[in-house]
C-alpha positions in Angstrom: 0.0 0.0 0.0 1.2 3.6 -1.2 0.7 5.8 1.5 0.8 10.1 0.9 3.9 12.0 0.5 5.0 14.0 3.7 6.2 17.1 2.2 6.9 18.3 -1.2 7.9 15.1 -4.1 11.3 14.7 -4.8 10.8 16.6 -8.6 8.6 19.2 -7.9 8.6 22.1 -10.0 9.0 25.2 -8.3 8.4 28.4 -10.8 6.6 31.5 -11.7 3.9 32.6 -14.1 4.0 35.3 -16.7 2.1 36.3 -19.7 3.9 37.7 -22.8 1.2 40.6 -23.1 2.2 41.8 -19.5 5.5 41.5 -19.9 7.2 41.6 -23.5 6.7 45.2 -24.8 8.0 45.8 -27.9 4.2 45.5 -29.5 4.9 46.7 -32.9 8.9 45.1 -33.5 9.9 42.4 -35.7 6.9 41.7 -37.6 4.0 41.5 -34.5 0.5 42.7 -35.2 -1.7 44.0 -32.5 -3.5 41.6 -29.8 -6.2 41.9 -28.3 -4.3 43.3 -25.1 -2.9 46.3 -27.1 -6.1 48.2 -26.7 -6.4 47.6 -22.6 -6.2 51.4 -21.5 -5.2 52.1 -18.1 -7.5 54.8 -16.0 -6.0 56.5 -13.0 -9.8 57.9 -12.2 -11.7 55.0 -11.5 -11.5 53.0 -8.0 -9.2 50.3 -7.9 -11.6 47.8 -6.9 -13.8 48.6 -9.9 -10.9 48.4 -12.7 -11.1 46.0 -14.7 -11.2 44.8 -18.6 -14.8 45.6 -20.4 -16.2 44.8 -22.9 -15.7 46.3 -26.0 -17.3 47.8 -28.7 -15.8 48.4 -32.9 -15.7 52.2 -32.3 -13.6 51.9 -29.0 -11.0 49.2 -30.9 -10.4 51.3 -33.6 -9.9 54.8 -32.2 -7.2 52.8 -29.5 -5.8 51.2 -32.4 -5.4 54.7 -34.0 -4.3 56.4 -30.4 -0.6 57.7 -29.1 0.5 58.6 -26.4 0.1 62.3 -27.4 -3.4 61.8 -27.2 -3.5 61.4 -23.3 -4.4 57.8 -23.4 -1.8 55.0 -22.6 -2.0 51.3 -23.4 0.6 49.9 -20.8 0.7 46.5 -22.3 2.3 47.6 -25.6 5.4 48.9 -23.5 5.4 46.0 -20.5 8.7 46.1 -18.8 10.3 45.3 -21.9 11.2 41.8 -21.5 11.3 41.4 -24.7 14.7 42.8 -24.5 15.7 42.2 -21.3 14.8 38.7 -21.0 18.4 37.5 -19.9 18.8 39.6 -17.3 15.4 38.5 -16.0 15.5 35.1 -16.7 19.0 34.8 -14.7 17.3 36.8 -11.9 14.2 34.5 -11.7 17.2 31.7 -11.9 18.9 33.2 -9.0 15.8 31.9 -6.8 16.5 28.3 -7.0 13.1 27.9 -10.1 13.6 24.8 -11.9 10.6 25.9 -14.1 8.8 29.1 -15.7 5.7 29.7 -17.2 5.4 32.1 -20.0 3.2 32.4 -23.3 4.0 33.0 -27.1 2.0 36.0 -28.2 0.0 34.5 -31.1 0.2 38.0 -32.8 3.8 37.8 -32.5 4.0 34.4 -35.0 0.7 34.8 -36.9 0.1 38.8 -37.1 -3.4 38.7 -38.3 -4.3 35.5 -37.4 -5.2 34.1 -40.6 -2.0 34.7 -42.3 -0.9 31.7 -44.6 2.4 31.7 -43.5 4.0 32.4 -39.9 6.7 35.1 -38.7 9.8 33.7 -39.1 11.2 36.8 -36.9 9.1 36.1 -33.9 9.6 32.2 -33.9 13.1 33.2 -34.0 12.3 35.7 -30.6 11.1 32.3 -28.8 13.9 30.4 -30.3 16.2 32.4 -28.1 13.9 32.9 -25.2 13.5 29.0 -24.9 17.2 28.5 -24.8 18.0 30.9 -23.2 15.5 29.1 -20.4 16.5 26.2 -20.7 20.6 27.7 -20.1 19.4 28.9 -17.0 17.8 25.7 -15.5 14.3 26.4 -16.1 11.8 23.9 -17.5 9.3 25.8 -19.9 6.2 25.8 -19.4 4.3 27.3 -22.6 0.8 29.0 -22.5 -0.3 29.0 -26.4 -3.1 31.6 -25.8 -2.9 33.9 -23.0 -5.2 36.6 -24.0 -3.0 38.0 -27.2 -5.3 36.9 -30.1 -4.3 38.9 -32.9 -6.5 41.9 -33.2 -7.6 41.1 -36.6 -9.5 38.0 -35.9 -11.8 40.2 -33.5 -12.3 42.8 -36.1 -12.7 40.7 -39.1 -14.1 37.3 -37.4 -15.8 38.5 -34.3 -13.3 36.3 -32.8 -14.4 33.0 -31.3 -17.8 33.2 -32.2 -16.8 32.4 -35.3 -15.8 28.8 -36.3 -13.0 29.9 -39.1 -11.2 30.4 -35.3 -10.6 26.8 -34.6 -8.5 26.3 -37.9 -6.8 29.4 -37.4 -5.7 27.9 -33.8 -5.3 24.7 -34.9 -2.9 25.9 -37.5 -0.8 28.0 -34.8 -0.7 24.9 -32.7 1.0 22.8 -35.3 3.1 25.5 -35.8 4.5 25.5 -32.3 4.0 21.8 -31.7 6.1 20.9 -35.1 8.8 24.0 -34.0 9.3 23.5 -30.0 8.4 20.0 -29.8 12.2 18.4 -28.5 12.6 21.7 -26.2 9.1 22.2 -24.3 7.2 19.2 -23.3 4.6 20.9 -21.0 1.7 23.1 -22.9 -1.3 24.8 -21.6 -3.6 25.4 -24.1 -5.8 28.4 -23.0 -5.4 30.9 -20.1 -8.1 30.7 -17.8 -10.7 29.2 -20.2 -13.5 29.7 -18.5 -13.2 33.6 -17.9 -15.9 34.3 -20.7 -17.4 37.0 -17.9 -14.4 38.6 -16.7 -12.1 38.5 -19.6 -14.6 38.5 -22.1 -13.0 40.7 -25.2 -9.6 39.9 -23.5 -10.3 36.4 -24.1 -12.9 35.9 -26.7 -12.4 38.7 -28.9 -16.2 39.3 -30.0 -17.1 43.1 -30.5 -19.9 43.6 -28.0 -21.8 45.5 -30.8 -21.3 42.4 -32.8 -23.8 40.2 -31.7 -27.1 39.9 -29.9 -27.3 38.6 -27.0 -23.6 38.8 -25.5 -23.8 36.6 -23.3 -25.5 33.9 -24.2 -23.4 34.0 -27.5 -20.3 33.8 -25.4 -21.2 29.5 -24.7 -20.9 29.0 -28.3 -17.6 31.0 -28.6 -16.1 28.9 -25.9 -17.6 25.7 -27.4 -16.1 26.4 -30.5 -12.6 27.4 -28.5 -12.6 23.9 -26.7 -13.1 22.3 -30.0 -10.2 23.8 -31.1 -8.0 22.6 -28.3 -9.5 19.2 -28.6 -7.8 19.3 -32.0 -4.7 20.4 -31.3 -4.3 17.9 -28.3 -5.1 15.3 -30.8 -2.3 16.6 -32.8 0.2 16.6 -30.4 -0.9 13.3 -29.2 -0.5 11.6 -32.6 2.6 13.2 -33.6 4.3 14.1 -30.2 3.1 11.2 -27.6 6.1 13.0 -25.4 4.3 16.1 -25.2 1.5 17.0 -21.8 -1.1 18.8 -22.9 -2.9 20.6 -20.1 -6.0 22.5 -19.5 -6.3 25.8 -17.4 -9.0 27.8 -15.7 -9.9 30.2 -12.9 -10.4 29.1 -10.2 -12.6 30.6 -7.5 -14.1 28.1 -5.0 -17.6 29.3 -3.9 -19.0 28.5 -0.9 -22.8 29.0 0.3 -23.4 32.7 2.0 -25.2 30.0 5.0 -25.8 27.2 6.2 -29.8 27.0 4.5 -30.1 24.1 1.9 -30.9 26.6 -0.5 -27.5 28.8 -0.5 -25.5 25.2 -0.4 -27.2 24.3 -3.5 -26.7 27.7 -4.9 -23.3 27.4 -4.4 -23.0 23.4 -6.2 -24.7 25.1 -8.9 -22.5 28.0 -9.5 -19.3 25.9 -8.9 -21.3 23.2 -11.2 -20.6 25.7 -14.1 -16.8 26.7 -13.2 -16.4 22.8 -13.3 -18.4 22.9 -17.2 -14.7 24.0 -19.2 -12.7 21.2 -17.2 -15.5 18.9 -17.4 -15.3 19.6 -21.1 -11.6 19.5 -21.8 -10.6 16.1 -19.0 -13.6 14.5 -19.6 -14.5 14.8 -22.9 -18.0 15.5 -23.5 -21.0 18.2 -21.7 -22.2 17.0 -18.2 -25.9 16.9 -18.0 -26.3 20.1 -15.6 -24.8 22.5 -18.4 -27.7 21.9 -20.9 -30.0 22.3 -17.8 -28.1 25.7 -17.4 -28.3 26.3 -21.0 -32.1 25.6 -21.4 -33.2 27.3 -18.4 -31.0 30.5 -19.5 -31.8 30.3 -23.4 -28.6 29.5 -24.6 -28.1 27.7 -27.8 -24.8 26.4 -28.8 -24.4 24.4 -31.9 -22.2 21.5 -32.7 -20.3 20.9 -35.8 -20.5 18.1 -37.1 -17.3 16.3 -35.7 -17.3 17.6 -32.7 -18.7 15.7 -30.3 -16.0 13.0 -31.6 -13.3 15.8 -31.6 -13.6 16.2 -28.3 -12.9 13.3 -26.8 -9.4 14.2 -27.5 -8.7 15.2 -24.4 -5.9 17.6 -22.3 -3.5 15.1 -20.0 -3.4 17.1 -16.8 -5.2 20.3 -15.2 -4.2 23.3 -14.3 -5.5 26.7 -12.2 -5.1 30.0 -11.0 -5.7 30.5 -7.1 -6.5 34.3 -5.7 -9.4 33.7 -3.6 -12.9 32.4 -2.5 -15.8 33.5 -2.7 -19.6 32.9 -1.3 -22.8 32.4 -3.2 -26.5 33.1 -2.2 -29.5 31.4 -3.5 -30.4 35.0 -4.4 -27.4 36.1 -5.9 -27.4 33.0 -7.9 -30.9 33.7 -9.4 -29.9 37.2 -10.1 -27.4 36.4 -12.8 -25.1 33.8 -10.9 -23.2 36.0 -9.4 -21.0 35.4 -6.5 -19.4 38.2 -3.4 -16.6 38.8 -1.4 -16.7 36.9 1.9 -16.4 39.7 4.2 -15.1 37.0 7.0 -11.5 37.0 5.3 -8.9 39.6 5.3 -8.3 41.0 2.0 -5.7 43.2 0.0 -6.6 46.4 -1.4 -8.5 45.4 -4.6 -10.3 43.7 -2.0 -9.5 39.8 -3.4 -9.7 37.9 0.0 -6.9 35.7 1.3 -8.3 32.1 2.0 -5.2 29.6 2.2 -7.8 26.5 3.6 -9.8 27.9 0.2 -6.2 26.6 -1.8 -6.2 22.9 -0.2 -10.4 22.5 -0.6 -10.2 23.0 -4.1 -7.4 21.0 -4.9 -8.9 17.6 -3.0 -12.1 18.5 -4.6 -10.4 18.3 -8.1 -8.2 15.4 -7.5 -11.5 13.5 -6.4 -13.2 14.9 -9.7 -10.4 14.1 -12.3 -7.5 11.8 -10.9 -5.1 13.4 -13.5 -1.8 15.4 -12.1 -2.8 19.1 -11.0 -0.5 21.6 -11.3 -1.2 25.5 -10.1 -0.2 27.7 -12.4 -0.7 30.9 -11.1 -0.9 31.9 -7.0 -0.2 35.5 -5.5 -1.7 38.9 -4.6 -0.7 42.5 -5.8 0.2 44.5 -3.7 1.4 48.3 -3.1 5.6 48.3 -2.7 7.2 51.1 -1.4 11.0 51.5 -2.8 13.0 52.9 0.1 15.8 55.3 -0.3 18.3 53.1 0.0 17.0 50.6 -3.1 15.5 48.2 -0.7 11.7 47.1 -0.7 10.4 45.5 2.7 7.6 43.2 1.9 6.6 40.9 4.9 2.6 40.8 3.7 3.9 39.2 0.1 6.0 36.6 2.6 3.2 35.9 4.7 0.5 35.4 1.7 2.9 33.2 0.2 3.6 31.5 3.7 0.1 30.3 4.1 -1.0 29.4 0.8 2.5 27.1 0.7 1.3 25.6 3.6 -2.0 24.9 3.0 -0.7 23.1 -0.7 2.0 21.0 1.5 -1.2 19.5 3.3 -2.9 18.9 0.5 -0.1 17.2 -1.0 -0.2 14.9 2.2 -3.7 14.7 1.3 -2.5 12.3 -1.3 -3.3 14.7 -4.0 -0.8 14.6 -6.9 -0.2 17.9 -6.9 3.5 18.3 -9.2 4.0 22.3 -9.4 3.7 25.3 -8.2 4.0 28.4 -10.3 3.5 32.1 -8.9 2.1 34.5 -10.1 4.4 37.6 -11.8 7.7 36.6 -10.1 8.9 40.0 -11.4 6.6 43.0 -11.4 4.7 43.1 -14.7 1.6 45.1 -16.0 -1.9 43.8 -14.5 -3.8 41.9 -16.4 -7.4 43.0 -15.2 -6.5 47.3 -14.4 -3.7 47.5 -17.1 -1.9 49.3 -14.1 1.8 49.1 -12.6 1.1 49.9 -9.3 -0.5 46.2 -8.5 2.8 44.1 -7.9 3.1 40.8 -7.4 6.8 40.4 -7.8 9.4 39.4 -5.7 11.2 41.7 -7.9 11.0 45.2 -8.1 10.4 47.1 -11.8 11.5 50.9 -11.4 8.2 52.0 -13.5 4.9 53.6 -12.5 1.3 53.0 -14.0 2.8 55.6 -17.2 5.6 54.1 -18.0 8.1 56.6 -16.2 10.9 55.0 -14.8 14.8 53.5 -14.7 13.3 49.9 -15.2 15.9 48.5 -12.8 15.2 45.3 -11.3 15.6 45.0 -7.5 15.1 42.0 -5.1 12.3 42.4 -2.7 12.8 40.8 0.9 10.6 38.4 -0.5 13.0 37.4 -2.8 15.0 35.7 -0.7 13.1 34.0 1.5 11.4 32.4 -1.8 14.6 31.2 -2.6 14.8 29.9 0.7 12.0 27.7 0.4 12.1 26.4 -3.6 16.2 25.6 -2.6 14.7 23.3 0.6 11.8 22.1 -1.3 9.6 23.5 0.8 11.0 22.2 3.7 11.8 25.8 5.3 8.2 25.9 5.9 8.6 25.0 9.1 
């Protein structure tokens, strides 16, 4: 009899997460076209626990597309914190922790600048060429997202992005591409980013024009059916050509628990948490669970299969993967009012107001080992944060350590739990731009960027207190915990 692991396995991966649209800069060198992250504008005039991506209309894309920054409007993500040229001199930094691993994504508009191009960019395969080995030179296992929210800005504006089907060849196609390219260097693939944000991220993931279509978000099912169609094929590709290759899955996760103890907020909460489960249901299982076309006929959504796919996917992803922030509670009223879910006001929270629930971290991964028995890795874990550079260079961070702290704990017990749990990836090692308020000021790092929400700044890269005391625990595989 096997019992559980005490304490971290022998190989665990111990990384960090970034996204090539937060990061890379450099939006219009060597042959890129605009993504869909491009036009995210950051606004220092709204309160930060209301910024976040919209939705967005044809008008607003094409006057952003047309903007500078001598029209008073900035774009942050087409500037990052130019990794894209400074990508050694982070990757050794990230090295310097003890990481055997990082996560990054290849900007789709970056290899296929309109999306339907015939051909790819030779120029930015070349840019990952480099970036890969120079990964790999520093003792850090790639980890590849395919898409993390930089579709090329042309397949929203001509396609109405994933609503249209012509999307899952286009996909398919830049799949092969990197499959038939990367396949002897990078062995792990995620797929998607967070595949199930089709309410939060919805132009930032799906690309459709909100003056596009009727019904928004009804239409949104069918986008996401035909994205998970499209991932079904490229798994199938990779697993025919490339049996070497994991293929994983990845979503947001955001356990919600019942506002009370009454039967009816419990079962508010199974069904909200019911439809989180739909994408990885979908994409490790292989086909819709019953309770989704309940959801779809009792909300009037109509999605529509192709032909082949309900066979297609059946090809299904080899292990699954999340993002962790926090928890959240459901109501049986908040769930008839357009599912929605709240902030548990019984946990602390940071300023954005995401709450900090550790036990939150070890509940959802049991409840997903018992769903899917496949190997679960978390791909992206952390909390921004304001840092304060001190005057002599320094940056004292002891509420990054503790967050960290807890959440490490909490995913040691699961592990003991016996759930095969075989990396850890946090969020935005370094300080990048935020994903959901486009702003600079939200760190994550354990390194410091010298550069403020407009882009002023050195860009020198400083260690953070919790730098070290990472390193501390990936070099003792965990076992500084204690």
């Amino acid at each position: 009899m096997k019992k559980a692991a005490k304490g971290f396995p022998e190989h665990f991966l111990w990384g960090g997460a970034l996204a090539a649209n937060q990061c890379e800069g450099a939006f219009d060198v060597d042959g890129k076209g605009l993504c869909i992250a491009d036009v995210n504008e950051f606004h220092d005039n709204i309160d930060i626990k209301k910024k976040s991506n919209k939705e967005l209309d044809t008008e607003y894309i094409r006057k952003a597309v047309a903007s500078t920054k001598e029209d008073g409007r900035y774009f942050p993500k087409r500037w990052g914190i130019d990794f894209y040229h400074r990508y050694k001199e982070d990757l050794a930094l990230l090295a310097g922790m003890g990481m055997n691993t990082l996560r990054t994504s290849i900007n789709w508009a970056r290899i296929y600048p309109n999306g339907d191009d015939q051909e790819p960019n030779e120029a930015g395969l070349q840019f990952y060429d480099r970036l890969i080995d120079e990964m790999q030179k520093n003792g850090l296992e790639p980890m590849i997202t395919i898409s993390h929210y930089e579709m090329p800005l042309n397949l929203a504006l001509k396609y109405n992005g994933w609503y249209n089907r012509a999307l899952i060849g286009f996909f398919e196609r830049y799949c092969k591409t990197l499959f038939d390219r990367y396949h002897t260097k990078v062995k792990k693939w995620i797929l998607v980013n967070q595949i199930n944000l089709i309410r939060h991220e919805s132009f930032n993931h799906l690309g459709i024009p909100s003056d596009r279509v009727e019904d928004l978000p009804g239409k949104k099912y069918q986008a996401v059916h035909n994205e998970m169609t499209a991932c079904a094929r490229a798994a199938r590709y990779a697993h025919e050509n490339y049996p070497d290759l994991e293929i994983g899955m990845m979503v947001y996760n955001e356990p919600s628990y019942g506002l009370t103890t009454k039967p009816e907020d419990q079962l508010a909460a199974l069904r909200h948490n019911q439809m989180e489960y739909f994408f990885s249901d979908v994409l490790l299982r292989g086909r819709y669970p019953g309770y989704a076309f309940r959801y779809f006929d009792e909300h009037n959504i109509t999605v529509t299969f192709g032909r082949d796919d309900e066979e297609d996917l059946k090809n299904t992803c080899d292990f699954a993967s999340f993002s962790y922030y926090y928890s959240s509670v459901v109501s049986a009223e908040s769930y008839k009012n357009g599912n929605r879910t709240m902030f548990n006001e019984h946990l602390p929270a940071n300023e954005w107001g995401w709450s900090y629930d550790p036990t939150g971290l070890r509940i959802t991964l049991n409840a997903w080992y018992d769903r899917y028995q496949v190997p679960i890795y978390i791909t992206e874990n952390g909390s921004g944060f304001f840092d304060k550079l001190e005057a002599d260079g320094t940056v004292h961070d002891p509420y990054r350590i503790n967050y960290y702290k807890e959440h490490l704990l909490a995913l040691k017990e699961a592990v003991e739990d016996g759930v095969d749990v075989r990396g850890y990836y946090a969020w935005g090692p370094i300080d990048i731009i935020s994903c959901s308020s486009s702003e600079m000021s939200k760190r994550y790092g354990f390194i410091y960027v010298d550069q403020d929400d407009y882009g002023n700044g050195s860009l020198e890269r400083i260690k953070k207190d919790s730098y070290f005391w990472y390193r501390s625990i990936v070099t003792s595989n965990g076992e500084n915990l204690k």
